[in-house]
mmCIF file of the N, C-alpha and C atoms, coordinates in Angstrom:
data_MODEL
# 
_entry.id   MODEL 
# 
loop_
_atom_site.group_PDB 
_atom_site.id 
_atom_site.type_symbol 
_atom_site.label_atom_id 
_atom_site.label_alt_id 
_atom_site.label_comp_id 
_atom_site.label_asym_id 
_atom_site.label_entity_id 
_atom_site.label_seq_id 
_atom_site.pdbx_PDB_ins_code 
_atom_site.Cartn_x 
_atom_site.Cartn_y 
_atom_site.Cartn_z 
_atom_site.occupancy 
_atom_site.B_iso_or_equiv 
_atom_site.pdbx_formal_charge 
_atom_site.auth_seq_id 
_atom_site.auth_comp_id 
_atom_site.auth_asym_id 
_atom_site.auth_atom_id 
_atom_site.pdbx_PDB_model_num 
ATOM 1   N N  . UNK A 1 1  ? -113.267 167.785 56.837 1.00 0.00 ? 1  UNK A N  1 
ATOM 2   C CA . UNK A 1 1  ? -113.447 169.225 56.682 1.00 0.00 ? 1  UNK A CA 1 
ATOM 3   C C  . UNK A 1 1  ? -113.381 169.886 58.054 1.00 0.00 ? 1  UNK A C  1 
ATOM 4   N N  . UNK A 1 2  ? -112.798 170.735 58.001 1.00 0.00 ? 2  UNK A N  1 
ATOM 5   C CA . UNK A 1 2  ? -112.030 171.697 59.095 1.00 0.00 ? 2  UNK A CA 1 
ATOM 6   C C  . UNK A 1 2  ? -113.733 172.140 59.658 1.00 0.00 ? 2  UNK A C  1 
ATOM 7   N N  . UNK A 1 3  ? -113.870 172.371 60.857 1.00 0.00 ? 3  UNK A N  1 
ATOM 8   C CA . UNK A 1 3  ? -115.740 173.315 61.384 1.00 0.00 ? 3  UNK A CA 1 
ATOM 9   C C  . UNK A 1 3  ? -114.967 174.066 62.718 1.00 0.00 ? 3  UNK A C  1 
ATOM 10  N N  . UNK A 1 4  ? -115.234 175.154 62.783 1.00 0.00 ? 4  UNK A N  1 
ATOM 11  C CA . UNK A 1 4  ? -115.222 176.633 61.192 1.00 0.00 ? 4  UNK A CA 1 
ATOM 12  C C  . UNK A 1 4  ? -113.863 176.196 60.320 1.00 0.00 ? 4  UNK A C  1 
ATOM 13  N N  . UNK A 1 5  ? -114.299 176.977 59.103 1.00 0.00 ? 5  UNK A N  1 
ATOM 14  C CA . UNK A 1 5  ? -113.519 176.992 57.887 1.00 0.00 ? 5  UNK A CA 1 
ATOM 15  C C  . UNK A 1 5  ? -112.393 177.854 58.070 1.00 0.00 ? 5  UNK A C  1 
ATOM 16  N N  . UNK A 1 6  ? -111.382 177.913 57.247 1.00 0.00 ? 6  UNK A N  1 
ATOM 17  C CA . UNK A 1 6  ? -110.221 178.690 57.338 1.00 0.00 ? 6  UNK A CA 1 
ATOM 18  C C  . UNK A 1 6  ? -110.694 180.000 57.794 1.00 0.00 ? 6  UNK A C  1 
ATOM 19  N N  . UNK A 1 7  ? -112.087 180.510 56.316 1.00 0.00 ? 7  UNK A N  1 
ATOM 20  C CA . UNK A 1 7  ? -112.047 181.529 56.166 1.00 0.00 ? 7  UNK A CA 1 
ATOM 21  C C  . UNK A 1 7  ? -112.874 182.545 57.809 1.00 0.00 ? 7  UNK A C  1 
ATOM 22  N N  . UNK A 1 8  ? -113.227 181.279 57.861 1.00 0.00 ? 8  UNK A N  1 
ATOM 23  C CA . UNK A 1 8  ? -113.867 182.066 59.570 1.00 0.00 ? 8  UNK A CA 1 
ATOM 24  C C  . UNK A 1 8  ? -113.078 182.199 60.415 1.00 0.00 ? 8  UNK A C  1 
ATOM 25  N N  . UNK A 1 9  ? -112.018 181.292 60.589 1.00 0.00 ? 9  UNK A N  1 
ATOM 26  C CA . UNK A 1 9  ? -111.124 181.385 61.504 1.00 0.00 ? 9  UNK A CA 1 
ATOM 27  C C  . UNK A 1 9  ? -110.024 182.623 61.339 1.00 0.00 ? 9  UNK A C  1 
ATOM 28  N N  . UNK A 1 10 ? -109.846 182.915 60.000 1.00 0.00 ? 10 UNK A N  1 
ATOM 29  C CA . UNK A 1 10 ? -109.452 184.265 59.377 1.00 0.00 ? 10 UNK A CA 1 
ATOM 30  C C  . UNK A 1 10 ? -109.761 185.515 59.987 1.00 0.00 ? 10 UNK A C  1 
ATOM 31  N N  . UNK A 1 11 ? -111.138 185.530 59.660 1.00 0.00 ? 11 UNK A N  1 
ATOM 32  C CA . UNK A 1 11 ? -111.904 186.767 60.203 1.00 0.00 ? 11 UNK A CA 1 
ATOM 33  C C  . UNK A 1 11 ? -111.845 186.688 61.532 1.00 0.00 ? 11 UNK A C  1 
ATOM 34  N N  . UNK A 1 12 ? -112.370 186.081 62.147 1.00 0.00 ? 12 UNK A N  1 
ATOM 35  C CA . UNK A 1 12 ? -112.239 186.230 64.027 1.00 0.00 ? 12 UNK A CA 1 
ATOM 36  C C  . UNK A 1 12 ? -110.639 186.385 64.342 1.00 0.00 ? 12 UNK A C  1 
ATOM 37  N N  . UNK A 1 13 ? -109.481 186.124 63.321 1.00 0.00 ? 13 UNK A N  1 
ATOM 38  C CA . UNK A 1 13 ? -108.298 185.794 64.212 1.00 0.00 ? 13 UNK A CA 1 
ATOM 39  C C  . UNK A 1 13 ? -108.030 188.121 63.662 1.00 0.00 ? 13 UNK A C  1 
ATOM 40  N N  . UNK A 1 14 ? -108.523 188.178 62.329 1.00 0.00 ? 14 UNK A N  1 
ATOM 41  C CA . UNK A 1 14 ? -108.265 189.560 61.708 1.00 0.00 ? 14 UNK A CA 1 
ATOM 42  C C  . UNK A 1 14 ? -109.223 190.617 62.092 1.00 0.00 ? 14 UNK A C  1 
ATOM 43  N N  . UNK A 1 15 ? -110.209 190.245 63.340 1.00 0.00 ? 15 UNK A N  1 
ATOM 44  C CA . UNK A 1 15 ? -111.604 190.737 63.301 1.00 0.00 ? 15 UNK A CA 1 
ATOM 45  C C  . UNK A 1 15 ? -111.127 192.541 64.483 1.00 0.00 ? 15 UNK A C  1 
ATOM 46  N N  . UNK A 1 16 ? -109.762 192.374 65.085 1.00 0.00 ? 16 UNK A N  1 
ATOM 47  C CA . UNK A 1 16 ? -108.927 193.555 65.644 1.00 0.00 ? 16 UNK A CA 1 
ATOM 48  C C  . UNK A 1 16 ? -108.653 194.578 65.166 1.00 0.00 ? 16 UNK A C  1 
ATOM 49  N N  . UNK A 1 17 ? -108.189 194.238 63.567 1.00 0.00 ? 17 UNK A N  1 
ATOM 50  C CA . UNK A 1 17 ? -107.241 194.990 62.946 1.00 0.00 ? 17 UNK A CA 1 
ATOM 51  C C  . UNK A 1 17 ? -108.656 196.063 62.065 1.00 0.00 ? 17 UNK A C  1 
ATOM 52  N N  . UNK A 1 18 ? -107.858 197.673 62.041 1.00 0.00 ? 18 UNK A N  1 
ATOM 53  C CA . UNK A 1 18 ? -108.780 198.588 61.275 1.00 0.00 ? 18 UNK A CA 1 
ATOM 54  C C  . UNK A 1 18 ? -108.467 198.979 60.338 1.00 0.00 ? 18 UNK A C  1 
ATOM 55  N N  . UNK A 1 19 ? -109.486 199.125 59.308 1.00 0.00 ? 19 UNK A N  1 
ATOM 56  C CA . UNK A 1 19 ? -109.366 199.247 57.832 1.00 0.00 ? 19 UNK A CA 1 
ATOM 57  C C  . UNK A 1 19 ? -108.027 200.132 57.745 1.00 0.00 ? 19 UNK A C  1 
ATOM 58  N N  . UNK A 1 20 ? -107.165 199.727 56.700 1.00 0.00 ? 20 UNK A N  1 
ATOM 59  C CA . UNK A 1 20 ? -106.478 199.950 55.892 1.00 0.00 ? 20 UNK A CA 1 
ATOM 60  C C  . UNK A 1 20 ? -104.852 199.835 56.704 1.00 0.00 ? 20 UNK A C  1 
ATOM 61  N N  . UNK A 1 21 ? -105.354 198.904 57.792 1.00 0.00 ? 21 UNK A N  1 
ATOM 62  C CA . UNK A 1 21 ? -103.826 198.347 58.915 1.00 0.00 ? 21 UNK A CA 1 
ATOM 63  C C  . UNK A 1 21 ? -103.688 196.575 57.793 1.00 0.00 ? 21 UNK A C  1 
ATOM 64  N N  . UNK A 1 22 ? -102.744 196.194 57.479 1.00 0.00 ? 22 UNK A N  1 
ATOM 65  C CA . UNK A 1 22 ? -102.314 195.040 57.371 1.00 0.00 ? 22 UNK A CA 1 
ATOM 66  C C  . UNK A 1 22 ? -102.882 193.972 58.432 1.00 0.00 ? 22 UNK A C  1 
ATOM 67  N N  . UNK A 1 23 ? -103.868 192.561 57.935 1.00 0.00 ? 23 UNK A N  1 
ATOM 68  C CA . UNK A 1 23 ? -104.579 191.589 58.589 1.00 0.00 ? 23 UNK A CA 1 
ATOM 69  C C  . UNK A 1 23 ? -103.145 190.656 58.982 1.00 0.00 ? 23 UNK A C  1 
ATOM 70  N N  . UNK A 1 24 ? -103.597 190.563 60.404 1.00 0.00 ? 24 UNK A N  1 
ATOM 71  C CA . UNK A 1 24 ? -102.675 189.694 61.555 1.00 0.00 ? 24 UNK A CA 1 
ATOM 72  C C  . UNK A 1 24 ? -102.456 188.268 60.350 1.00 0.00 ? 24 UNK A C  1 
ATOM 73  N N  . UNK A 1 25 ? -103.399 188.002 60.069 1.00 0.00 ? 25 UNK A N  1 
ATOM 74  C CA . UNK A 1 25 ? -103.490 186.418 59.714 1.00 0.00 ? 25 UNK A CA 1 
ATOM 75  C C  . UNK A 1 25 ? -103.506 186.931 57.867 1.00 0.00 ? 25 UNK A C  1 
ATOM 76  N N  . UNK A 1 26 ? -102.728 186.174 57.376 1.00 0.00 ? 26 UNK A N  1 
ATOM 77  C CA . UNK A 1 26 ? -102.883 186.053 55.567 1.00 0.00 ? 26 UNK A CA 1 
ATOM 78  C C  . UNK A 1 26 ? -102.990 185.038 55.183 1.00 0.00 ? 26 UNK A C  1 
ATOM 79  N N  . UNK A 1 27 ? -102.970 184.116 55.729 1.00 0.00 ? 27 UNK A N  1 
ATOM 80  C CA . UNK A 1 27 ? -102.835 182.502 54.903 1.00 0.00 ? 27 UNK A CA 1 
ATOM 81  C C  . UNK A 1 27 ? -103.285 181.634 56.364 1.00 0.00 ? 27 UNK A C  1 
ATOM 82  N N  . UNK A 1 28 ? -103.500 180.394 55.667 1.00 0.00 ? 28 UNK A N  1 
ATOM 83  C CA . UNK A 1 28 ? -103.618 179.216 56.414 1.00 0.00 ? 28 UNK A CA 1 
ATOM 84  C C  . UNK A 1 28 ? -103.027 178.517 57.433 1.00 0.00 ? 28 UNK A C  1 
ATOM 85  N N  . UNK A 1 29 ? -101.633 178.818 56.668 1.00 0.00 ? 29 UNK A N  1 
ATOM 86  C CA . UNK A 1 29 ? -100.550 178.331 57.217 1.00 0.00 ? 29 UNK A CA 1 
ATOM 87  C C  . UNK A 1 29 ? -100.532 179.489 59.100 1.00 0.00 ? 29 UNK A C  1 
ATOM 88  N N  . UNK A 1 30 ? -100.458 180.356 58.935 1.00 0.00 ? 30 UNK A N  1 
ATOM 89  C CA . UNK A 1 30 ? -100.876 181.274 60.225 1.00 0.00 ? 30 UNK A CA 1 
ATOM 90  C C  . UNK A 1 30 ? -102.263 180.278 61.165 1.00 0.00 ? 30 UNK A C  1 
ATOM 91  N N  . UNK A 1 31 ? -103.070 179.856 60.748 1.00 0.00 ? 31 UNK A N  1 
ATOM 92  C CA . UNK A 1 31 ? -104.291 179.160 61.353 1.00 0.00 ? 31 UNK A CA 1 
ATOM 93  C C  . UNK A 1 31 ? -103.441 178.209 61.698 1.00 0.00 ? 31 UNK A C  1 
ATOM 94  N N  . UNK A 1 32 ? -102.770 177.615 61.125 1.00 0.00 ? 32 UNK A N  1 
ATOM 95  C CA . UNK A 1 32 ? -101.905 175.937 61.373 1.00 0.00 ? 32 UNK A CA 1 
ATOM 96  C C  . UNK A 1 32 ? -101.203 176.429 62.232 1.00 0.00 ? 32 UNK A C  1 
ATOM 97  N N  . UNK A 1 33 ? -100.221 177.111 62.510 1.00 0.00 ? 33 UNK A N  1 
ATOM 98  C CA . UNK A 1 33 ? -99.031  177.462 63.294 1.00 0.00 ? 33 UNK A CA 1 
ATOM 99  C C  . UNK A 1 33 ? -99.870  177.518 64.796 1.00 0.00 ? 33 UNK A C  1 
ATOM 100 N N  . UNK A 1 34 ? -100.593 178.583 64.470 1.00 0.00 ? 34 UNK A N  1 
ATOM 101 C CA . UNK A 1 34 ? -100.698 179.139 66.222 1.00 0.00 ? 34 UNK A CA 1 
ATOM 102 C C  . UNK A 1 34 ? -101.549 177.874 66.456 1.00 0.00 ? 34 UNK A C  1 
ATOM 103 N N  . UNK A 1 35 ? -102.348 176.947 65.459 1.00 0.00 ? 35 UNK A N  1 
ATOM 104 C CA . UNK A 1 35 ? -103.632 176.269 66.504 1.00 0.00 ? 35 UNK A CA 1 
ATOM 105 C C  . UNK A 1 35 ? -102.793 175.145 67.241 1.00 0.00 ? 35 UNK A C  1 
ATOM 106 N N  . UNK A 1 36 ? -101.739 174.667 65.739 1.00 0.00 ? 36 UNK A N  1 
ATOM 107 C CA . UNK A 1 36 ? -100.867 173.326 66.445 1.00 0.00 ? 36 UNK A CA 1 
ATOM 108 C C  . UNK A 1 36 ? -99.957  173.807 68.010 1.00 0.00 ? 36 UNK A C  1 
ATOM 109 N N  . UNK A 1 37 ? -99.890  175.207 67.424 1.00 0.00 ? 37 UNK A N  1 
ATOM 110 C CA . UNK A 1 37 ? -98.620  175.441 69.022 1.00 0.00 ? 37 UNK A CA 1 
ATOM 111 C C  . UNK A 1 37 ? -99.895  175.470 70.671 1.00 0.00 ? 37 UNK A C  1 
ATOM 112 N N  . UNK A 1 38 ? -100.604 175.920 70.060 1.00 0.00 ? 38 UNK A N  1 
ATOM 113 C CA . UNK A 1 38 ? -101.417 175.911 71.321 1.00 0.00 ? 38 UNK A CA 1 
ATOM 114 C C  . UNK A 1 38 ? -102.340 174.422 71.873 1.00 0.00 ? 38 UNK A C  1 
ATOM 115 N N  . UNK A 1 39 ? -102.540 173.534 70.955 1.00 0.00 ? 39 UNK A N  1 
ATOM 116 C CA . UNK A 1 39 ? -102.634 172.530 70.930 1.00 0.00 ? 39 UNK A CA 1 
ATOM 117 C C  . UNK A 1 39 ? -101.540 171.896 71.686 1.00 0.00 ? 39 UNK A C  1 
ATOM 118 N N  . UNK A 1 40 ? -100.540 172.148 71.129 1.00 0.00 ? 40 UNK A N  1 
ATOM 119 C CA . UNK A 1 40 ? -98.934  171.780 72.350 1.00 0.00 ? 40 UNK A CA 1 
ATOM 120 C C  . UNK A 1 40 ? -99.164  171.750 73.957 1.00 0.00 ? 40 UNK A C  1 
ATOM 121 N N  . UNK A 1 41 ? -99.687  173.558 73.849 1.00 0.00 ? 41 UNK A N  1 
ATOM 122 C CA . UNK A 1 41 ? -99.739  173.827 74.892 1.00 0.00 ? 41 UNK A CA 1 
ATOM 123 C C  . UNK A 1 41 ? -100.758 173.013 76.134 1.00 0.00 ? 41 UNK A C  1 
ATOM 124 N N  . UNK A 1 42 ? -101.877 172.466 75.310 1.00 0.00 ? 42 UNK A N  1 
ATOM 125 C CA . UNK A 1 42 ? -102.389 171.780 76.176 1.00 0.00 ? 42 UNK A CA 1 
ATOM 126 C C  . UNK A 1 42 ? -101.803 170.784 76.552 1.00 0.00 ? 42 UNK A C  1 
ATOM 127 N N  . UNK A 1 43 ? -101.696 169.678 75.626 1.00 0.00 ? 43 UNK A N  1 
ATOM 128 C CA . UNK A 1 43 ? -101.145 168.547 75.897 1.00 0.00 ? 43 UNK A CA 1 
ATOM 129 C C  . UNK A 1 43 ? -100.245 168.657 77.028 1.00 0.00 ? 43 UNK A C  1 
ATOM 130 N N  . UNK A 1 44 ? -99.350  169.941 76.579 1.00 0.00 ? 44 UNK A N  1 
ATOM 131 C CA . UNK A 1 44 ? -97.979  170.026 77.879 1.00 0.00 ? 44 UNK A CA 1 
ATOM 132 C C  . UNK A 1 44 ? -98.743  170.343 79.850 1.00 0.00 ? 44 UNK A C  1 
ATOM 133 N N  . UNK A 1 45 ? -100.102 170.340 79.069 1.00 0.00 ? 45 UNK A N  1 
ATOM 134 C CA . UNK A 1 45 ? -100.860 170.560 80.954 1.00 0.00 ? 45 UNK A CA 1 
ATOM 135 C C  . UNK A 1 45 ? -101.921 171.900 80.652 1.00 0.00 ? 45 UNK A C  1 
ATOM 136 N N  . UNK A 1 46 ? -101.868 173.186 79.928 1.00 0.00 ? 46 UNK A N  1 
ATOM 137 C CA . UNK A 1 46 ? -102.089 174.143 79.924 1.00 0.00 ? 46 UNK A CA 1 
ATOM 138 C C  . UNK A 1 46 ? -103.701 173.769 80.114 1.00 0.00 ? 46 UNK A C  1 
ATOM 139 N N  . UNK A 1 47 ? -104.112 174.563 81.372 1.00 0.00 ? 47 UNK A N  1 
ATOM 140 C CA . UNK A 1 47 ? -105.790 174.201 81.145 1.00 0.00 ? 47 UNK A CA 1 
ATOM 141 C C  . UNK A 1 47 ? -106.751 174.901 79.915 1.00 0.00 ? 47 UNK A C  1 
ATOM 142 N N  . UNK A 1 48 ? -107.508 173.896 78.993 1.00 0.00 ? 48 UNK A N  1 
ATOM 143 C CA . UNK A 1 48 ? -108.394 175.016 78.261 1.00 0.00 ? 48 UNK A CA 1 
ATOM 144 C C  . UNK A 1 48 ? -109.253 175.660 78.947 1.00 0.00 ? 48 UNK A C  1 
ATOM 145 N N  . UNK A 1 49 ? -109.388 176.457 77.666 1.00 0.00 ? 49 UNK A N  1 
ATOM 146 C CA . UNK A 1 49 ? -110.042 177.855 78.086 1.00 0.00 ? 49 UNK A CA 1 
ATOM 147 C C  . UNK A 1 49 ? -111.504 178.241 77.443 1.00 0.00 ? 49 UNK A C  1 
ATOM 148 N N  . UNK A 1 50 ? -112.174 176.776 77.012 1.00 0.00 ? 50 UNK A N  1 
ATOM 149 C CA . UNK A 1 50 ? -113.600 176.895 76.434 1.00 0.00 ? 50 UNK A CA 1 
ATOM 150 C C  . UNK A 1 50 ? -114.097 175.863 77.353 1.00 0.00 ? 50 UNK A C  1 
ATOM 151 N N  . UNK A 1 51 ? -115.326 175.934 77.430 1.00 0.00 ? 51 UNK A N  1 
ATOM 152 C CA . UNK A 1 51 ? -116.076 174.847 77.943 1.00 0.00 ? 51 UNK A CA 1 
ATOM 153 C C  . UNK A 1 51 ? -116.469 173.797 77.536 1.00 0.00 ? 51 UNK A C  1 
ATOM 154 N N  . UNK A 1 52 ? -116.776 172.597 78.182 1.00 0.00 ? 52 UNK A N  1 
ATOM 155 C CA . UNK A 1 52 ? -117.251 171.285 77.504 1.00 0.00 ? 52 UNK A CA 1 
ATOM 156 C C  . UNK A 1 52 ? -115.849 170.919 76.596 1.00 0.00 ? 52 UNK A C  1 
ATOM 157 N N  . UNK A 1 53 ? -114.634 170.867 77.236 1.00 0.00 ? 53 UNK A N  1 
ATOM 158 C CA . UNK A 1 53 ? -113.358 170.308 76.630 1.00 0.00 ? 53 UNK A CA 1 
ATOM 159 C C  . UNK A 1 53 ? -113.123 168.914 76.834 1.00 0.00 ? 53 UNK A C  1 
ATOM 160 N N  . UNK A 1 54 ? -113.955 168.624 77.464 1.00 0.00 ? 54 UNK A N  1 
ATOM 161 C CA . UNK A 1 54 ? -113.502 167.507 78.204 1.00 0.00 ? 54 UNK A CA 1 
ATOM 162 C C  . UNK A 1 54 ? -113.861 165.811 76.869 1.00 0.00 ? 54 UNK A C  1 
ATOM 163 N N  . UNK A 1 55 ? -113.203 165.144 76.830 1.00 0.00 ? 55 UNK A N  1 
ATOM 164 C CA . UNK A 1 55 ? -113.082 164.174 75.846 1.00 0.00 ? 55 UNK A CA 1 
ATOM 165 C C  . UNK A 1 55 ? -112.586 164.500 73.746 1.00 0.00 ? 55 UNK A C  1 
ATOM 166 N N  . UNK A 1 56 ? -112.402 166.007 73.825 1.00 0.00 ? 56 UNK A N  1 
ATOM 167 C CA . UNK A 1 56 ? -112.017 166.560 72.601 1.00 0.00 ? 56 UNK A CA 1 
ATOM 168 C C  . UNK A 1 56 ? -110.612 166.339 72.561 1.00 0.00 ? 56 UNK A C  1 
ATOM 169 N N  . UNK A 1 57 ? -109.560 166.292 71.189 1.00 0.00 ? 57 UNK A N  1 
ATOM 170 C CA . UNK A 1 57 ? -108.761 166.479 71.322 1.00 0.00 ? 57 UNK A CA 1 
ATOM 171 C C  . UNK A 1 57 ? -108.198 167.702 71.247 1.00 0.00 ? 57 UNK A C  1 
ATOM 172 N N  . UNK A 1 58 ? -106.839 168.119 71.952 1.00 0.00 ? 58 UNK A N  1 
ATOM 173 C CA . UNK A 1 58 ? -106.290 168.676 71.822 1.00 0.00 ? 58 UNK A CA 1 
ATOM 174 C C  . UNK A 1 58 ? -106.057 170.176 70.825 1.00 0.00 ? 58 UNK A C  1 
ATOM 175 N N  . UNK A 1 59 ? -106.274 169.353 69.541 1.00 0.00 ? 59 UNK A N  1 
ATOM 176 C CA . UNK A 1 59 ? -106.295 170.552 68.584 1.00 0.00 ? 59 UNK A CA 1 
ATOM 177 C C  . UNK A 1 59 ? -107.658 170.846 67.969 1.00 0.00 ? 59 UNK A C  1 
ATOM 178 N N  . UNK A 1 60 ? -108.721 170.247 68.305 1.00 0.00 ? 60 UNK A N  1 
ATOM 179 C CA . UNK A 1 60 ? -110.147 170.850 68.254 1.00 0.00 ? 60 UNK A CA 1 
ATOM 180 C C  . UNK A 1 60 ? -110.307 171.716 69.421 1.00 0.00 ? 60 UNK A C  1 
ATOM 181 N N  . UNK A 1 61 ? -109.809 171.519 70.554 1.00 0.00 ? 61 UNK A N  1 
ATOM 182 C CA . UNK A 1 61 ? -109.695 172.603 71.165 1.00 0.00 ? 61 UNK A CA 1 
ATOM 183 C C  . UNK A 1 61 ? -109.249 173.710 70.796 1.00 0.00 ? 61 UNK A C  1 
ATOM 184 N N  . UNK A 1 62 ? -107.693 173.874 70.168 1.00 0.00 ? 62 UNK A N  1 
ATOM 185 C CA . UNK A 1 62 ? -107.136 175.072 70.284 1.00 0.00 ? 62 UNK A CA 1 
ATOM 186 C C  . UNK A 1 62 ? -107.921 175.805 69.068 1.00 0.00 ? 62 UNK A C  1 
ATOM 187 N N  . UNK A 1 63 ? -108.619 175.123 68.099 1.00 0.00 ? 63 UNK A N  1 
ATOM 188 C CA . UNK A 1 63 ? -109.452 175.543 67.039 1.00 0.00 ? 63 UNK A CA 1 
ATOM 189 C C  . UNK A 1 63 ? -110.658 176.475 67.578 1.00 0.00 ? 63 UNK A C  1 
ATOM 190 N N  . UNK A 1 64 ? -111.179 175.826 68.646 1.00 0.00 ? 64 UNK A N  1 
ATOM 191 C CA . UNK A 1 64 ? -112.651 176.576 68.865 1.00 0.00 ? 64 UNK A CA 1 
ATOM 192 C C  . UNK A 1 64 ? -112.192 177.723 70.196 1.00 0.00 ? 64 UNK A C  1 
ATOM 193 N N  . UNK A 1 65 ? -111.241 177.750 70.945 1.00 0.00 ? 65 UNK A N  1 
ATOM 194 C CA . UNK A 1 65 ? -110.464 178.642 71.615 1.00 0.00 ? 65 UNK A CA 1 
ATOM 195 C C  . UNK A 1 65 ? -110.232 179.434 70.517 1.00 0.00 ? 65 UNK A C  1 
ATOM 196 N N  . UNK A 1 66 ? -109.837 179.712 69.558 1.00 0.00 ? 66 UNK A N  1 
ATOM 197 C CA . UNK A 1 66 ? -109.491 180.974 68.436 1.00 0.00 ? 66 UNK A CA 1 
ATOM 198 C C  . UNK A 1 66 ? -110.463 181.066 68.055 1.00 0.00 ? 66 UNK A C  1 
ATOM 199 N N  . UNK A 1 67 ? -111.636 179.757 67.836 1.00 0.00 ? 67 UNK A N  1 
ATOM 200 C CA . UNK A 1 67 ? -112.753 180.713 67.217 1.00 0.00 ? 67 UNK A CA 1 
ATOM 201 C C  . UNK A 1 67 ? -113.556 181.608 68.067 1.00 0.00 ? 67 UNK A C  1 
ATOM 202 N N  . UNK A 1 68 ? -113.796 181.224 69.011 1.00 0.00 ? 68 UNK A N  1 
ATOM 203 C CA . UNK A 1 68 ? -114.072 181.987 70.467 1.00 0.00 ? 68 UNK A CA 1 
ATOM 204 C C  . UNK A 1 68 ? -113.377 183.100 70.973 1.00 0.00 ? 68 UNK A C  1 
ATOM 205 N N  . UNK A 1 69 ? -112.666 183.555 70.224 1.00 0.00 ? 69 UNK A N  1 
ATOM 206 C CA . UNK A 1 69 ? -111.559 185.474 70.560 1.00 0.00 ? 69 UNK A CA 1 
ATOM 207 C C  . UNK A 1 69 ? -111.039 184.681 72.188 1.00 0.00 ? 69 UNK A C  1 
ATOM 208 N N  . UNK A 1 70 ? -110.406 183.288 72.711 1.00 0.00 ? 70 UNK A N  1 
ATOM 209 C CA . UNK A 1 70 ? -110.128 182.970 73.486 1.00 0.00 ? 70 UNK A CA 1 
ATOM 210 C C  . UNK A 1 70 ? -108.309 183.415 73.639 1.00 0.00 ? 70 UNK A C  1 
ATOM 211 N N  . UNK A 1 71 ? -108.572 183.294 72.387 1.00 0.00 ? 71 UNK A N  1 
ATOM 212 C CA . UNK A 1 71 ? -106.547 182.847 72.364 1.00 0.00 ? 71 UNK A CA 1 
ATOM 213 C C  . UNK A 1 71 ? -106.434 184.277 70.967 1.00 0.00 ? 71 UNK A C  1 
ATOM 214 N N  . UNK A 1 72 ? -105.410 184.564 70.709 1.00 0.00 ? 72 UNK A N  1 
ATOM 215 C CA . UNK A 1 72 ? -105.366 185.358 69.745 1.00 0.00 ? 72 UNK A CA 1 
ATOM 216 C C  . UNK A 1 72 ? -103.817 185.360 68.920 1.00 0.00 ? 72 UNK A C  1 
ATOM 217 N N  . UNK A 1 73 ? -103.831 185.895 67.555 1.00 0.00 ? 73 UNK A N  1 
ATOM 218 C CA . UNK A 1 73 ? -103.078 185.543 66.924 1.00 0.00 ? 73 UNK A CA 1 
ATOM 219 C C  . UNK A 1 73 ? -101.951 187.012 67.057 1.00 0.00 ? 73 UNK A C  1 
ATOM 220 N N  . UNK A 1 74 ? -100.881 187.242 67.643 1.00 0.00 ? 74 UNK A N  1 
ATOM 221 C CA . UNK A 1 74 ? -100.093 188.500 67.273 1.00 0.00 ? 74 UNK A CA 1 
ATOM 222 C C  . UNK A 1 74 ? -99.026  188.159 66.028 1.00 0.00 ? 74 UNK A C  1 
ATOM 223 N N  . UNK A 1 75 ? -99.103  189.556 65.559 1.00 0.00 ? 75 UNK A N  1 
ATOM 224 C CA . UNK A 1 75 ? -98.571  189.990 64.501 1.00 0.00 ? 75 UNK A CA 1 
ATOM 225 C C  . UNK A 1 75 ? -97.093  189.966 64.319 1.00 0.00 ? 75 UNK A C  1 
ATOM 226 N N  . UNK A 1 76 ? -96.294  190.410 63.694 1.00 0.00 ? 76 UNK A N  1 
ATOM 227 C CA . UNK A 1 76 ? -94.878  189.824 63.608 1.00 0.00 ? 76 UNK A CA 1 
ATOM 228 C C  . UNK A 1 76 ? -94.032  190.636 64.623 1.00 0.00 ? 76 UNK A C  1 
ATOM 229 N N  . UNK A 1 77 ? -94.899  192.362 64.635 1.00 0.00 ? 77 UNK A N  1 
ATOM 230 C CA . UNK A 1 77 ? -94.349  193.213 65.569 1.00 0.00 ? 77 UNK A CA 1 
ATOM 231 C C  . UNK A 1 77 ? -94.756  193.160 66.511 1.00 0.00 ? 77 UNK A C  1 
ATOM 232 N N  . UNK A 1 78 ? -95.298  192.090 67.217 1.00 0.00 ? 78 UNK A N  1 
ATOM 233 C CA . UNK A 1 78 ? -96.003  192.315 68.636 1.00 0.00 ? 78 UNK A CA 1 
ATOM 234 C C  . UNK A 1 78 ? -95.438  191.395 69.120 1.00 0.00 ? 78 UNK A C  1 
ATOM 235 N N  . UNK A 1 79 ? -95.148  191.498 70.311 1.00 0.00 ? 79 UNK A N  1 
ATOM 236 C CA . UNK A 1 79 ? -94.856  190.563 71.704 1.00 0.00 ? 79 UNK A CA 1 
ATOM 237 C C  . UNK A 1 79 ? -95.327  189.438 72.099 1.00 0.00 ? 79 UNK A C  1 
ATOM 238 N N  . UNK A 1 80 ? -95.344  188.135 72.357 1.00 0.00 ? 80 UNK A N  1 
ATOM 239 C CA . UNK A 1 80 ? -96.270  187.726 73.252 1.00 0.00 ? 80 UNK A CA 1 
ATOM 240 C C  . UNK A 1 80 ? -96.168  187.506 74.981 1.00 0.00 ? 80 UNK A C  1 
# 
């Protein structure tokens, strides 16, 4: 079991957006995408960006970095 749950990771990734704007994140599959790509990103060297990383893997990191408003999810019209 995923710790936090989708649905938390939902809200903190949608926690930007104001009533009656379309939520950044709709599905799961959005949680999967950005955590695995940033997960990448470490592996490829990228230093994390939460504390106490040290012996975690990779994609429990990029998990608690989003749950932490560390990393953030943009929308289809936004840049990164």
């Amino acid at each position: 079991m995923l710790h936090p749950s989708y649905s938390d990771l939902m809200a903190v990734a949608n926690s930007e957006v104001e009533d009656g704007e379309q939520p950044v994140v709709q599905s799961r599959y959005s949680i999967v995408m950005a955590t695995s790509k940033r997960a990448r990103q470490i592996i490829a060297g990228d230093a994390p960006l939460v504390e106490k990383a040290e012996g975690k893997k990779p994609l429990s990191i990029a998990v608690e970095e989003l749950y932490n408003s560390k990393i953030k999810i943009l929308g289809d019209d936004e840049e990164e």
